[in-house]
C-alpha positions in Angstrom: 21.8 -29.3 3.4 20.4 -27.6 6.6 16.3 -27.0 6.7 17.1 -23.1 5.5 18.6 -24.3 2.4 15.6 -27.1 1.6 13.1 -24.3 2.1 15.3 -21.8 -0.1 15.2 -24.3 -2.5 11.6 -24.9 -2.5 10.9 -21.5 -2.5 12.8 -21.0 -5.7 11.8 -24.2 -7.7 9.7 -22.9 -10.0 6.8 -24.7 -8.5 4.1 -22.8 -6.7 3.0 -26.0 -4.2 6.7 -26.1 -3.1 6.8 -22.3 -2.8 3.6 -22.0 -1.0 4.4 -24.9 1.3 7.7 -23.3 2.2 6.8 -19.8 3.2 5.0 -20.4 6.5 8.1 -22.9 7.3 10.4 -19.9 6.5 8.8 -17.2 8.4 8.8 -19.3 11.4 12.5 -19.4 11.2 12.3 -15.8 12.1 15.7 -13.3 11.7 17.8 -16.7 11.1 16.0 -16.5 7.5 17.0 -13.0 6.6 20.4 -12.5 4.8 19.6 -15.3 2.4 15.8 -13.4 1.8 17.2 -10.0 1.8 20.0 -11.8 -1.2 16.7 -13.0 -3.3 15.6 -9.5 -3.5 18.3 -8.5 -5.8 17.9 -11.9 -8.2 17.3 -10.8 -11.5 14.3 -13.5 -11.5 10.6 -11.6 -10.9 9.2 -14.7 -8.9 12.6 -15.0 -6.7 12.2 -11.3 -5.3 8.3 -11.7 -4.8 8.6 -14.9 -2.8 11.5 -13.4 -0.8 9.5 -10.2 -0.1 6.1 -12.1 0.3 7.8 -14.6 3.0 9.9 -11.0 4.6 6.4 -9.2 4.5 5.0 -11.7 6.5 7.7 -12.0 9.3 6.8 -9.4 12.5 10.6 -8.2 12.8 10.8 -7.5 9.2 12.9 -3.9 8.5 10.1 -1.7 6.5 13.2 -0.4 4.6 13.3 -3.7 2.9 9.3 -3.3 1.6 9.7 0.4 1.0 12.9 -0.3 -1.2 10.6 -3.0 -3.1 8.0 -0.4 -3.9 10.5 0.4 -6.3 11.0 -2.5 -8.2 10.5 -3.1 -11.9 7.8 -5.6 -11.7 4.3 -4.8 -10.6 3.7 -8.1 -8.7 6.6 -6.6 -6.6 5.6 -3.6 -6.1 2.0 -5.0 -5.3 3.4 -7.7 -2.7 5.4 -4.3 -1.0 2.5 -2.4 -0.5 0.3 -5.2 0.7 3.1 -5.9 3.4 3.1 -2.6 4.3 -0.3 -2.9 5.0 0.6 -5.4 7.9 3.4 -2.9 9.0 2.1 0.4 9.1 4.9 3.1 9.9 4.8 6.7 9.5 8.0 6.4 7.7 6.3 4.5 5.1 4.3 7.7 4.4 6.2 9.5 1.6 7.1 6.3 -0.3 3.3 5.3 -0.2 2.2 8.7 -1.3 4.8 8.3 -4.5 3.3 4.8 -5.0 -0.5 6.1 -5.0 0.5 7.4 -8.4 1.9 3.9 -9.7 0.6 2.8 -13.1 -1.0 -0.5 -11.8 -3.9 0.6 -10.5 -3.2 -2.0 -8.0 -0.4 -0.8 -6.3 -2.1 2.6 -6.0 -4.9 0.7 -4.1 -2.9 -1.4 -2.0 -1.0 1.7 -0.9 -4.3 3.7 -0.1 -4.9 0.8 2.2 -1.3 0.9 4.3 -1.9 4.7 4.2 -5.3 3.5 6.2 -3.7 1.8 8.5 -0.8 4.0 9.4 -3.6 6.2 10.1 -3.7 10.1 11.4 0.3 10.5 10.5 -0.3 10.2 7.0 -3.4 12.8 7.0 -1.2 15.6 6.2 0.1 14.2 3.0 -3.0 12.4 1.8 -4.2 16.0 2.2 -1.8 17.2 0.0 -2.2 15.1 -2.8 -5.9 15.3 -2.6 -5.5 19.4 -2.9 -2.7 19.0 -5.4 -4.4 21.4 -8.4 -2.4 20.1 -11.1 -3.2 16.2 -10.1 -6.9 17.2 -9.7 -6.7 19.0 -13.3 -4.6 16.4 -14.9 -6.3 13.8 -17.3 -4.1 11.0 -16.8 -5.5 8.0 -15.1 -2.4 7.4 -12.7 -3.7 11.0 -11.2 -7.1 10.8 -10.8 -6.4 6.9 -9.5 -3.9 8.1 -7.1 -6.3 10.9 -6.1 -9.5 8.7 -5.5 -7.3 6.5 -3.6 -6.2 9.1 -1.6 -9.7 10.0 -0.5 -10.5 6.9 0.1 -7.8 6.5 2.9 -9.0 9.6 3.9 -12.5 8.1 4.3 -11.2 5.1 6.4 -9.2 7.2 8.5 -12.1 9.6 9.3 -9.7 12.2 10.9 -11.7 16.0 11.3 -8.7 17.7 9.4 -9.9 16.3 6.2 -13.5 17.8 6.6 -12.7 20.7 4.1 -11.1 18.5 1.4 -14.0 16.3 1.4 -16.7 19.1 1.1 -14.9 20.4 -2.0 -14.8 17.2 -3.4 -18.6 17.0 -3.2 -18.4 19.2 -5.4 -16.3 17.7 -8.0 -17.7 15.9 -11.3 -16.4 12.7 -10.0 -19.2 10.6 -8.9 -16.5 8.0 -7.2 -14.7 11.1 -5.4 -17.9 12.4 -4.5 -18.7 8.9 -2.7 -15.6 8.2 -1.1 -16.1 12.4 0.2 -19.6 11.3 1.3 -18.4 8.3 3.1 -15.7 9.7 5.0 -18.3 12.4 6.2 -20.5 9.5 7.5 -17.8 8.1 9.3 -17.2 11.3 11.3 -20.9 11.4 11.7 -21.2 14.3 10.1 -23.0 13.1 6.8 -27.2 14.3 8.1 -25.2 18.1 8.8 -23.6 18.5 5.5 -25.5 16.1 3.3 -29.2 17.1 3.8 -28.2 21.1 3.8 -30.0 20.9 0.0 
């Protein structure tokens, strides 16, 4: 067996030690690692696909098709380990497919795709924007809504771009006391916090 088909194996054991062990080994094997990788993402087997995408996620010539297409999957540990590799590979491609995934039902996801929103940064201002304003999310009971919308102004927050200076007033406004800090934050971080905080 050649050293890509012991680490494969280890990687699919069943036991964590092996697995962790073999990740670093795997991503230092670069591109050569790939096909077999991008075949684990189809197994039928939950842990298979997250320790193909976890060891993909971490590799710097990774395709961010591959994580976007996992932001899809059925399992949420997937889905999580997607959006937390995005994180490390922010694109503005990513931005629609993130956007979708602010809305997942694990809460987690939702945050881990504010976060590679973050860090793609001003490209995905436009569409955070959008969601924020969205009437129907902001009306909407469900907890995947306000979630995804909270998250959304977080990433706004962290980005700190001016464009998102209206959205953030209004949501001083809200009855959100969490929307109202993330709103308050990202108007401290354009230093803009003693002009439109202290107008009481």
């Amino acid at each position: 067996m050649s050293e890509l088909d012991d680490l494969l194996a280890d990687l699919t054991s069943g036991d964590e030690d092996r697995a962790e062990a073999a990740v670093p080994k795997l991503v230092s094997l670069g591109e050569a690692a790939f096909p077999a990788l991008r075949a684990l993402l189809d197994s039928p087997d939950t842990d298979r696909r997250w320790w193909a995408l976890s060891v993909l996620a971490q590799n710097e010539q990774v395709d961010v098709d591959w994580l976007l297409a996992a932001l899809d999957d059925q399992a949420a540990e997937v889905r999580q380990c997607a959006a937390l590799g995005l994180c490390a590979h922010p694109a503005p491609k990513s931005v629609p497919a993130l956007i979708g995934a602010l809305q997942d039902p694990d809460s987690m996801v939702s945050t881990l795709a504010a976060n590679a929103l973050a860090a793609i940064g001003e490209a995905a201002v436009p569409a955070l924007l959008d969601l924020v304003e969205d009437a129907s999310l902001a009306a909407s009971k469900s907890v995947a809504a306000q979630t995804a919308r909270l998250n959304a102004m977080r990433a706004l927050a962290a980005i700190a771009d001016p464009r998102a200076i209206p959205a953030m007033m209004a949501a001083l406004k809200e009855g959100s006391t969490v929307m109202q800090h993330w709103a308050e934050t990202g108007l401290e971080n354009l230093g803009l916090d003693m002009v439109y905080l202290k107008l009481d």
